[in-house]
N, C-alpha and C positions, 0 to 999 in steps of 0.2 A: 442695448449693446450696439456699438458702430463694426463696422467690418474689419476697422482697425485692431479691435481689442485683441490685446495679444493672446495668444495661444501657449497649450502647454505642452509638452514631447508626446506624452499621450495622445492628445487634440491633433496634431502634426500627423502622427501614424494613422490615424482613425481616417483625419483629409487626403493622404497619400494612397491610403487603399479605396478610398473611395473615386479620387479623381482617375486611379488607372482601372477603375470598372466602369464608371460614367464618365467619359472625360466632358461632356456639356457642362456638368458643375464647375470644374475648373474655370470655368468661360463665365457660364451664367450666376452662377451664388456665390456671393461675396463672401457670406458666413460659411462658407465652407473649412475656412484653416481655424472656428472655433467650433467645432460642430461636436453636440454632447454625444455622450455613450448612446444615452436613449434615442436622441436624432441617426445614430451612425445603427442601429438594432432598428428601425423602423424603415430605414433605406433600404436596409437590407433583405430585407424579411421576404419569406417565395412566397408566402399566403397569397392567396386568391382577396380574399377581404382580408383586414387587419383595424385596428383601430387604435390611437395614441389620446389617452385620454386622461384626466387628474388635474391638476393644480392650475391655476395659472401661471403666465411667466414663465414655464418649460420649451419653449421655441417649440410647439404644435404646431402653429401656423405654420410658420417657415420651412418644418417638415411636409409638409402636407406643398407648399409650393417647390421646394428640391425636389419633393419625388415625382411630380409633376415632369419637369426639368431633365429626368436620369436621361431619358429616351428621344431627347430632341434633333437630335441627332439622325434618326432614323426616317427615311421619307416616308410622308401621309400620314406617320403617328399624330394620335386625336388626345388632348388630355382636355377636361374639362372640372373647371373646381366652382363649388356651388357653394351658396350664405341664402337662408333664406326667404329674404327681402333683398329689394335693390338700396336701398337705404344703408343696410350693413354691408353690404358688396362693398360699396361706393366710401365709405369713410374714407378721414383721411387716418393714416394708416394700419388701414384694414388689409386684406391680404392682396385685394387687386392695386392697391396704392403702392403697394410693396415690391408687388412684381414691376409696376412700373419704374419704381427706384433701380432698381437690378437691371431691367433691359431695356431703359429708352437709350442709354449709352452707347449701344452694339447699336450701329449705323445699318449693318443688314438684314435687322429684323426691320417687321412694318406691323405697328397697330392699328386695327380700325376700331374705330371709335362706336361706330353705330353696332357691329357686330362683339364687340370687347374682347377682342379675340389678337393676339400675337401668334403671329407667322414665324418663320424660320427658314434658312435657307433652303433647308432639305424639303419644304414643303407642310412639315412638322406643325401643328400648329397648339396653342392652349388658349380655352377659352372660359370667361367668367360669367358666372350664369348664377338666376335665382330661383327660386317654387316657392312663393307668398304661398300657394295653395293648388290643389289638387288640378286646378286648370290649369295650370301651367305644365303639369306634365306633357299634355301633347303638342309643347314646342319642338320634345325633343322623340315624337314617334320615329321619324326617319333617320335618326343621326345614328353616328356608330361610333365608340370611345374607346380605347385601350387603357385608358386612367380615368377613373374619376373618384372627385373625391369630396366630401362636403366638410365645410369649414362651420364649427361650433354643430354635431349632431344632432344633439339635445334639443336643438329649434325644431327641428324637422319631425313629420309622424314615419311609423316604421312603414309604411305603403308606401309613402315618396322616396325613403332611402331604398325602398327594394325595387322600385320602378325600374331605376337608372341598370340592374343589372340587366335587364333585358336588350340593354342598348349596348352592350359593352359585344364586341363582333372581335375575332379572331380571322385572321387574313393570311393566305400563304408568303404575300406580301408583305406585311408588316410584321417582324419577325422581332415583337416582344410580349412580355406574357399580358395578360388580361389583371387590373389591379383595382379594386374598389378600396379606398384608405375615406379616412374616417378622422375626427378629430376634435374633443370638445373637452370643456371645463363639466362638471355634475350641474345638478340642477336643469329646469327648464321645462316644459309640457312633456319634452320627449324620455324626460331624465329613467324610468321605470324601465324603458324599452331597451333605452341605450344600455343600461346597466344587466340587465337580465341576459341581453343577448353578447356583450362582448366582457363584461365585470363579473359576475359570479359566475363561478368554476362552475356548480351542478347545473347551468345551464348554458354557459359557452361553448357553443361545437367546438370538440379541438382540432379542427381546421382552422379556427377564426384567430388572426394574430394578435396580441394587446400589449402595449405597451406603456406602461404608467409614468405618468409627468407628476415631476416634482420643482416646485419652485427654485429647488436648487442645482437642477439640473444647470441653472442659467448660467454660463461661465463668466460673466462680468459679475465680480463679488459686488463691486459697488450698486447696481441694479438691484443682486438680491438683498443687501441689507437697507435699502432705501424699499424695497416693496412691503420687508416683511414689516416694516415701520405703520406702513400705508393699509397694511392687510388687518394691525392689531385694532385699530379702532371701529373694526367690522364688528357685528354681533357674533356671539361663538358659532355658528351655523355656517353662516356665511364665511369665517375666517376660514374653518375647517373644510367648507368646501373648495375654496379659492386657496390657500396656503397649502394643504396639505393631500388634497385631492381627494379629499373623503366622499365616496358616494355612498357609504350608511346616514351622512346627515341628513338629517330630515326635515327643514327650513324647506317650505314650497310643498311638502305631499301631504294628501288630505287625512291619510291614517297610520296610522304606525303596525303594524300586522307582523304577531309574532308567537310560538309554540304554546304561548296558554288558547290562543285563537280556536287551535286548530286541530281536529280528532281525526285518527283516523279509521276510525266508527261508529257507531252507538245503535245501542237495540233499544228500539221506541216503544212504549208501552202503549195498550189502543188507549190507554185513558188522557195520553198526551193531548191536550186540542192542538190542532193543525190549519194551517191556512197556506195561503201561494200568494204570488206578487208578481206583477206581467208588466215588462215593458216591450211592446209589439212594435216591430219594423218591418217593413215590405222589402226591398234593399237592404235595410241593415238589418242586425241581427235581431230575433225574438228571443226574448230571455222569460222564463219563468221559475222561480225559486219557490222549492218547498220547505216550509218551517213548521215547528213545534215548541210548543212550550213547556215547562218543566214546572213542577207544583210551587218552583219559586220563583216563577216569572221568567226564568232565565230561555234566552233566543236560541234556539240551536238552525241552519239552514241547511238540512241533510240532503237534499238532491236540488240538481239545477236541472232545466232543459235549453237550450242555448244553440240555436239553427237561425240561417240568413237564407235569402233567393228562395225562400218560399211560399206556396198559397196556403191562405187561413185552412182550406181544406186539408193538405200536408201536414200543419203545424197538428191542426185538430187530431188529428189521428195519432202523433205521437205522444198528445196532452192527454190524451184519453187513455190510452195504454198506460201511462207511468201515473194516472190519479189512483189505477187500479191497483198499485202498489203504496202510494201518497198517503192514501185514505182507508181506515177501517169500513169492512162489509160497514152496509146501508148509513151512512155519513153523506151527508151535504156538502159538497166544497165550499169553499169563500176562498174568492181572489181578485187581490186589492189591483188594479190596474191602471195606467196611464190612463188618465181623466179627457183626454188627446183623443180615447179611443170612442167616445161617443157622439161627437162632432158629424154632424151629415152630410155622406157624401154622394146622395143624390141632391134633389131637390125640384125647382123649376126650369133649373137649364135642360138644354136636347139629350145631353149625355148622360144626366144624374142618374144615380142609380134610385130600385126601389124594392120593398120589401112584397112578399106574395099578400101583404095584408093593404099595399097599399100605400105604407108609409116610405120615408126617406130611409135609405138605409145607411150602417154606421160599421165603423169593424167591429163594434158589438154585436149588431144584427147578425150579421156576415157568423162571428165565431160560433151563437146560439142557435142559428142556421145548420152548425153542425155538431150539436150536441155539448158544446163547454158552455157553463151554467154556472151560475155565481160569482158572476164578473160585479164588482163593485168599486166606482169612482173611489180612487186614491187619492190624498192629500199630494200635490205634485210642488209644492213651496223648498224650494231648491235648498235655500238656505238653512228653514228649518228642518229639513232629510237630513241636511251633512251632520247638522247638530245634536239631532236624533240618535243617529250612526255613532256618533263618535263619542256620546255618553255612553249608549251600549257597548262601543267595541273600550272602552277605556277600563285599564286595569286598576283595580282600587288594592291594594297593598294589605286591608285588613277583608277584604269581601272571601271567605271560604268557600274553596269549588264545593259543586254539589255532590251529593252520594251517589250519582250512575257517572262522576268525569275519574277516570283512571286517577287523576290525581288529589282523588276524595284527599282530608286530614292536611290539604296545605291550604295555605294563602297567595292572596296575590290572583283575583281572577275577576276577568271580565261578565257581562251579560251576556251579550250575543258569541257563539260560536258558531264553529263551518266545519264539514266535516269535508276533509281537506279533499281526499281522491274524486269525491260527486263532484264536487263542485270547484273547477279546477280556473275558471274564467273568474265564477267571484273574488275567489281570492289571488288570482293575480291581478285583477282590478284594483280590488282595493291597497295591495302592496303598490302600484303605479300611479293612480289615481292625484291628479295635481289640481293643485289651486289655483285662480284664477289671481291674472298676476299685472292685468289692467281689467277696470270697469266693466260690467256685465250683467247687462239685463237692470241694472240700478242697482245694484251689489258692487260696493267698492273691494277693491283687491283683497284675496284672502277668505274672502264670505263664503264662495261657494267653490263647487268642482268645477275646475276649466269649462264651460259649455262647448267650446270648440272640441274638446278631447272627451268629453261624456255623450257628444253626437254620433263622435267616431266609434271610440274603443269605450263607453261606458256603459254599456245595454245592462250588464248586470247587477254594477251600481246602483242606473235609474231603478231596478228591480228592487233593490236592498235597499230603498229612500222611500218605498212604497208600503212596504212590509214592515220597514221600523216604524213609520207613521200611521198605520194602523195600531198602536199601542195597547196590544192584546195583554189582556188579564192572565194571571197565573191559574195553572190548570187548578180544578177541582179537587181535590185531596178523593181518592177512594176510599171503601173500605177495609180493601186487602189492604193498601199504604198505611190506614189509619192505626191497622193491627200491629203494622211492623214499629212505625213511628215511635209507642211508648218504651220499646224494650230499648232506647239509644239512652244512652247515657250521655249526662249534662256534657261530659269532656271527651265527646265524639269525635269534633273536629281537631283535635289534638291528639290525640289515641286510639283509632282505627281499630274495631272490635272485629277479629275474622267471623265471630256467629253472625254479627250483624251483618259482615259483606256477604257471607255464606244467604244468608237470608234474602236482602235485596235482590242478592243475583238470581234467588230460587223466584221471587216475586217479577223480576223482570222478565226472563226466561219465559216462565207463565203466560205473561200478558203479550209477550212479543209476537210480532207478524212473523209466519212461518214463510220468507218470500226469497227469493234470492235475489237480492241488493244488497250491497256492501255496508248499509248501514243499519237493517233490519237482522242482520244475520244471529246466532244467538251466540251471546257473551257465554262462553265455557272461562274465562280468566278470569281474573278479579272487577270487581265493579271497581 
């Protein structure tokens, strides 16, 4: 769209009210006399954060540099708009190429080149910046911003977008409000975060502004019937996220996690075998997940443990406390863990450490040191975990639940479940959980989880790639079970027998932990 393309009476009133609240756009944005509904609702907006996100081809960008733009006016106001990389800053027209179209014109601003920054008379200034990664953030420890805002979100992790509000300063001087705007197509490493916290109602503060782009937002019809031309020869995923701004598609995420997944509780019989899966951080997070098996093999992961910034000592004490629920009196744990974790970290240098026996120590040493026992090397092959995962969590259309899932007598169910309130990290993991989308590790695109985004936010993951790859055998059949077993009739799973759930229920009940956890508790409902 040129700045030319004409406008409609609508368009007109929407730049009329906009230019006598901001009069800088008058000046500085050209696109202003065609500016959409959705551009003229995201200008507008009092949010503190807000986000305009969906389709492509919705003038985001452009919003995102107008609103920059409202407040130039004002001296010392700070706006800063972030991509990134410097690579995608820099295109040609990408959003800093754009601003340069718009203001090299006006003779009394001044750009410096080495700082990328535009001036204004009032002293005003906007500047274009990037965060490759987490070091970049303290470029910007000392600065102070009244806008800022990142162009395509989805790139970025939600620690670098939530850095920048620490920098954003209110001044009795600078008399506009504080604005973090936001702006991106679906898809991308960050797509999970983005969506969770500005896309889905049950979890978007409603303080947080959203405003959805649609490709037809674009008021040059000729643009949108030449894109949607250009958009049909995409695969359905991609069309759908780019034409219509769908953030349900699921092109780019490693799982698809959805209500047959997920319980919200189950009473474990002690004759369930049991086991746990450790992926151990110092800095990052310790994750530990506890599973059971069901006499059909089937995965259930009833409790998580899931703590950062602390000593093996610390962890150990809360590992210990919850195995005492984890595990039936006199049982042996087993827990498959990061293979990472027996690597020595003393040795013959000055500082290594060592064991009271003498030897090199390890954070196995360290954890058996205080009492957690049955640490055993996990299969840690990246690619076959995802694969593992995702046979289990895959729903098969003719696979009938089991006779302890609520929804015994249907079809349509996976292997592995979660009982959704324990374990509240795994499964938002695995609903964000992205694919790698260039080369990694010798893993061409697609093969495995982001490594980048499994080091950050995937501790519970690596957990659940540990635990599926330990490919434990179906419990033991007892012989309370074995009594109950023959009174089912051939057309069970079709026709739900109250004796028989009466039954079950009375046999689960029986064998259950009397504990208080949410997942042990006793079923008085139906099985």
């Amino acid at each position: 769209m040129s700045p030319s393309s004409p406008s409609s009476p609508e368009q007109k009133d929407l730049a009329q009210l906009l230019s006598e609240s901001y009069p800088p756009l008058a000046r500085y944005w050209p696109r202003l006399s065609t500016v959409s509904p959705a551009q003229f609702v995201f200008l507008t907006l009092s949010n503190r954060e807000a986000f305009y996100g969906g389709a492509a081809g919705g003038g985001k960008s452009d919003a995102l540099l107008a609103a920059a733009l409202q407040y130039v006016h004002i001296p010392n106001y700070k706006a800063l708009i972030l991509r990134r990389s410097f690579t995608e800053l820099s295109l040609p027209g990408a959003i800093m190429a754009r601003a340069r179209e718009y203001l090299a014109p006006h003779k009394e601003l001044h750009w410096s080149h080495d700082n990328k920054t535009w001036t204004f008379p009032s002293d005003a200034s906007l500047t274009f910046a990037y965060m490759a990664n987490d070091q970049d953030m303290a470029r910007y420890q000392s600065a102070e911003f009244q806008y800022v805002a990142y162009d395509e979100l989805t790139e970025f992790t939600e620690e670098q977008y939530e850095w920048l509000f620490s920098r954003q300063r209110a001044t009795s001087d600078i008399n506009v409000p504080l604005r973090m705007r936001a702006a991106s197509n679906p898809g991308g490493i960050g797509h999970g975060w983005v969506k969770r916290r500005f896309i889905t109602d049950d979890t978007r503060d409603p303080a947080v502004g959203f405003v959805p782009a649609k490709l037809d937002d674009h008021p040059d019809e000729k643009f949108r019937d030449e894109y949607h031309v250009s958009l049909s020869h995409l695969d359905d995923v991609k069309r759908r996220r780019l034409e219509e701004g769908d953030w349900d598609a699921a092109e780019g995420l490693a799982f698809q996690i959805g209500d047959a997944h997920l319980l919200a509780d189950i009473t474990l019989p002690d004759d369930f075998d049991r086991f746990e899966s450790m992926d151990f951080g110092v800095a990052n997070p310790t994750c530990v997940l506890a599973w059971a098996v069901d006499y059909d093999g089937n995965l259930v992961v009833f409790d998580e443990y899931y703590e950062k910034n602390k000593l093996v000592s610390e962890h150990a004490v809360e590992i210990e406390a919850r195995r005492k629920l984890w595990w039936p009196a006199r049982t042996v744990p087993v827990c498959y863990a990061d293979p990472s974790m027996w690597a020595r970290t003393g040795g013959t240098s000055p500082g290594g450490s060592w064991t009271k026996f003498g030897t090199a120590a390890t954070d196995i040493t360290e954890f058996e040191a205080f009492n957690i026992r049955g640490l055993v090397q996990a299969n840690n092959k990246r690619r076959a975990g995802l694969m593992r995962l995702r046979e289990l969590l895959a729903v098969d259309p003719e696979r009938p639940f089991p006779v302890w899932h609520p929804r015994y007598g249907e079809r349509g169910c996976p292997r592995m479940f979660i009982v959704r309130g324990s374990c509240p990290e795994l499964v938002t993991q695995l609903r964000d959980a992205p694919l790698n989308e260039t080369p990694q590790d010798g893993n061409p695109p697609g093969e495995i989880i982001d490594a980048r985004w499994e080091s950050r936010h995937g501790h519970a993951i690596a957990a659940a790639r540990y635990g599926a790859m330990s490919r434990p055998d179906a419990s033991e059949e007892t012989p309370a079970w074995k009594s109950i077993k023959p009174s089912l009739r051939p057309d069970y799973l079709l026709s739900p027998d109250e004796l028989r759930r009466q039954a079950i229920q009375e046999h689960y009940a029986r064998r259950a932990l009397e504990l208080k956890r949410p997942w042990l508790r006793r079923r008085t409902e139906k099985v």
